[in-house]
N, C-alpha and C positions, 0 to 999 in steps of 0.2 A: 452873640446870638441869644433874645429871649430863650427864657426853658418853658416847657410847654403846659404848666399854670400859669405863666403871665403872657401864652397865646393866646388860651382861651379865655383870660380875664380880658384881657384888650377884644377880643371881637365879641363877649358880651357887653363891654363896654360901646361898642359902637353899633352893636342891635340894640340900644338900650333895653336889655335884659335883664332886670332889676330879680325878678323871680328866680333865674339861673344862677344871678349870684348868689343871694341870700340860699339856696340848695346848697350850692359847692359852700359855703362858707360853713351849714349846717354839718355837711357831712366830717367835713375837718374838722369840726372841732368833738362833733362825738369819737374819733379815732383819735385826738387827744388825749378824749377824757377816759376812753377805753386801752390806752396806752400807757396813762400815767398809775393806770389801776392795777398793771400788771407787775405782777416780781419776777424775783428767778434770771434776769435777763437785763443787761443794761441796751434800756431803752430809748437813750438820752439822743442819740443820734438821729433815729428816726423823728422824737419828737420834735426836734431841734428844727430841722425841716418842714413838719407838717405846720412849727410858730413862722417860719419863716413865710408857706405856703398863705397863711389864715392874715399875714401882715398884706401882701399882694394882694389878696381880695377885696380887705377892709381899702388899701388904695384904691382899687377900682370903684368899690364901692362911692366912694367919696367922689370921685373922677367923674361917675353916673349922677349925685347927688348935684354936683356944680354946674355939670351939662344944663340936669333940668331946670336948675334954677335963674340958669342965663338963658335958657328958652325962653321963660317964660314975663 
């Protein structure tokens, strides 16, 4: 069963929703960059998921990329 980031990468991917992904991609990686900034706490786990998360999108991304290029 997908998990429910590469649900919604997949039905951005087929609204072609280029702007919805480029957000969710933006928002991942500030909670990276605001994740990797923090002490006190090991982080690594969470992080570890949100690289996994930000790897899914960049696939769609790409997925979106090839669509339009064989459209056109």
């Amino acid at each position: 069963m997908p998990s429910a980031i590469e649900q919604i990468v997949d039905a951005y991917v087929r609204l072609k929703n280029r702007r919805g992904l480029d957000q969710l991609m933006m928002h991942r990686q500030r909670l990276a960059v605001d994740l990797k900034c923090r002490s006190g706490y090991d982080f690594s786990l969470p992080i570890g998921q949100i690289d996994e998360e930000i790897a899914i999108i960049e696939a769609g991304l790409s997925r979106l990329k090839a669509a339009n290029s064989t459209a056109v």
